[in-house]
C-alpha positions as CSV (number, residue, x, y, z in Angstrom):
1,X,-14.6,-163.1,-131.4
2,X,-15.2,-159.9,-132.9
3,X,-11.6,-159.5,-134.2
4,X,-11.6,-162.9,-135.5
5,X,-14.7,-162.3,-137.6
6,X,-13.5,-159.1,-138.8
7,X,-10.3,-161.1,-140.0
8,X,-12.4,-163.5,-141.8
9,X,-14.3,-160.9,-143.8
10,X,-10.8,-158.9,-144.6
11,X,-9.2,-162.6,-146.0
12,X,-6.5,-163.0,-147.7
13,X,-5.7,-159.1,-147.7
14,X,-5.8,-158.7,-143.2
15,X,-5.9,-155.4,-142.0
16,X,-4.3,-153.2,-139.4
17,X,-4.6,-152.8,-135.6
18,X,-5.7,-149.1,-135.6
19,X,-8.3,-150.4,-138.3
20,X,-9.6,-153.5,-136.1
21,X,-9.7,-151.1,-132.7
22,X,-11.8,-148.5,-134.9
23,X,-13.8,-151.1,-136.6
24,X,-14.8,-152.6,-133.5
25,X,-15.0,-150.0,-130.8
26,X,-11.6,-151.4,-128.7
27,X,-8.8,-148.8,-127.3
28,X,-5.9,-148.4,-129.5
29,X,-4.0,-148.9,-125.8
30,X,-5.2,-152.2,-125.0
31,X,-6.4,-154.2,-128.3
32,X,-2.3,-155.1,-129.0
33,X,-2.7,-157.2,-125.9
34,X,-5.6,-158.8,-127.3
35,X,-4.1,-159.6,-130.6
36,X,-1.1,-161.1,-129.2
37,X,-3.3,-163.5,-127.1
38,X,-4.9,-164.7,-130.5
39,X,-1.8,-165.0,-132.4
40,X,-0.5,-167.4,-129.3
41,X,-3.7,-169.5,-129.2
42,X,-3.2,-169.4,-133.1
43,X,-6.3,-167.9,-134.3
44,X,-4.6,-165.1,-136.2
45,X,-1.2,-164.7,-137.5
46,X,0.8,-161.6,-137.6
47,X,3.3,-159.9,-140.6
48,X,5.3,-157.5,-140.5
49,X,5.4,-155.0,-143.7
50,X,7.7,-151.9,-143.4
51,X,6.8,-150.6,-139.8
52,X,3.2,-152.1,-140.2
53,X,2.1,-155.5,-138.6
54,X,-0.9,-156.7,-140.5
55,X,-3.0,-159.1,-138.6
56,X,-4.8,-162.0,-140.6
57,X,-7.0,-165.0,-139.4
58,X,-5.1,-168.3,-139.3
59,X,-8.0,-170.5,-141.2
60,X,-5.4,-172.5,-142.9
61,X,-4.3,-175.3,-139.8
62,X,-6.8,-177.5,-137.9
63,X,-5.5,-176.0,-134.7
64,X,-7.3,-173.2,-135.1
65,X,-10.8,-175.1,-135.3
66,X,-9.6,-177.1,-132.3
67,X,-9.1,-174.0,-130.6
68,X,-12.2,-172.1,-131.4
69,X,-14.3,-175.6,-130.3
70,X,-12.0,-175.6,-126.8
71,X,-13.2,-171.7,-126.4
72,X,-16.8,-171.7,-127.3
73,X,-18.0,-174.9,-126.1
74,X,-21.7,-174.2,-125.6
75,X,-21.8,-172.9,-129.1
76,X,-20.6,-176.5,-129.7
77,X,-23.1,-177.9,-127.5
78,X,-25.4,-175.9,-129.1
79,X,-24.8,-176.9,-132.6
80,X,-24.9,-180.8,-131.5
81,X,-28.7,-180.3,-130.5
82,X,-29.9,-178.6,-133.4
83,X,-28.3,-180.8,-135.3
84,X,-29.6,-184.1,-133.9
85,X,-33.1,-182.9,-133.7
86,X,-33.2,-182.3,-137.1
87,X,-32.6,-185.8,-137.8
């Protein structure tokens, strides 16, 4: 979730791998596995520019909310209670 909410703040520009694994903490060896996983759930998107592959969140399709709700579903769970009890 991390990456993902680094994408968002970096929108519409995205950002590189080595700058996501030294923004959040994650080993250069191991976060291009991670990034491919979200790209094939369809959370983030990748291009490729020259030898660089910039990485942006894919906000734009209602596949990607669909996704995030199928993940996190006790944050949808969540969201449902404090949203009723307000009512």
């Amino acid at each position: 979730m991390a990456i993902f909410r680094l994408l968002i703040k970096h929108e519409p520009v995205g950002i590189t791998a080595g700058v996501i694994a030294d923004t959040i903490g994650a080993p250069h060896k191991t976060l291009p596995t991670h990034l491919a996983i979200l790209v094939r759930a369809g959370l983030l998107r990748s291009v490729r520019e020259g030898r660089t592959v910039i990485y942006r969140s894919n906000v734009d399709t209602p596949t990607t909310v669909q996704t995030l709700v199928r993940i996190f579903p006790e944050r949808r769970r969540g969201y449902r209670h404090v949203r009723d009890s307000k009512a």
